[in-house]
C-alpha positions, 0 to 999 in steps of 0.5 A: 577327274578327266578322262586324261588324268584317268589314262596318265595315271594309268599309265604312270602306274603300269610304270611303276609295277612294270619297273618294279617287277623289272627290279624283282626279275634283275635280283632273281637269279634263277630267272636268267640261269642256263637251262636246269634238269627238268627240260625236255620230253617229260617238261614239254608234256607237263608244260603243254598247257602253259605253251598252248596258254602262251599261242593264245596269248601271243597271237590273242591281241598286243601285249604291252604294259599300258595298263596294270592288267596289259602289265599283267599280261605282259609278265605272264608272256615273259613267264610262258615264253621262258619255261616254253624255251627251257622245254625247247632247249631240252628237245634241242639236246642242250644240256645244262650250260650249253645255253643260256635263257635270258629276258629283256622285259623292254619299255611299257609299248612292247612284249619284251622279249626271252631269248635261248641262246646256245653256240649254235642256235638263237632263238627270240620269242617276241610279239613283233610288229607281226604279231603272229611270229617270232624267230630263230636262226643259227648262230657261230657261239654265245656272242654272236648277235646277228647269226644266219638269216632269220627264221619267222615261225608261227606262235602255234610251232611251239605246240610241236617242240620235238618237231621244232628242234628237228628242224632247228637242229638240222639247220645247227651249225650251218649259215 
């Protein structure tokens, strides 16, 4: 087999699982639901290590859906990137149904993104083009797509969820 048959076959291969854990995502209703009890301080300390997991996995290289372990990768920073804003939300004071934490796991070239998005504040956990940030901004309710200006923020902020959502929640409200 040629080393291009090799890649392609990989490639339709990381696809398919990609498509499949897409699938799998879209009939789990817990998966998109608004934030539950179990946020905050008390989950913020339980989750530390997943969060810490998820810094080295963001800024550790690209993340995308190439291969089967890059998939794997990939749902792994979706996974982190949901319980990181689910604690977030918790330090945001956000009760349950007051926001809502959603995923989008894109195409095999990207991370994909988890976004918390509540009436005052969006936040979009992505490996960008930047690699070493993602942002939040304020927002005016839940359909409010473009919101204030954005807020770029190093992967290594989320190590420090109280001291995120004091800065989030002053700027809350404002443009």
């Amino acid at each position: 087999m040629t080393d291009f048959k090799k890649i392609a076959d990989a490639a339709r291969s990381a696809a398919l699982e990609a498509r499949r854990q897409a699938a799998a995502v879209a009939r789990d209703p817990a998966g998109a639901s608004p934030v539950r009890a179990g946020s905050g301080i008390a989950a913020c300390e339980s989750n530390k290590k997943q969060v810490e997991e998820l810094v080295k996995l963001a800024t550790g290289g690209c993340i995308n859906a190439y291969t089967n372990e890059a998939a794997a990768r990939k749902t792994r920073f979706m996974e982190l990137c949901r319980l990181a804003l689910k604690d977030l939300a918790g330090e945001l004071g956000l009760a349950p149904g007051q926001c809502e934490i959603r995923g989008n796991r894109a195409g095999i070239a990207c991370s994909g993104e988890v976004v918390l998005h509540s009436d005052h504040i969006y936040v979009c956990l992505e490996q960008s083009s930047f690699f070493f940030y993602w942002y939040w901004r304020t927002c005016q309710g839940r359909k409010d797509y473009k919101g204030g200006i954005n807020q770029w923020a190093k992967w290594e902020k989320l190590l420090d969820l109280p001291e995120l959502a004091a800065t989030m929640n002053a700027r809350r409200g404002t443009r």
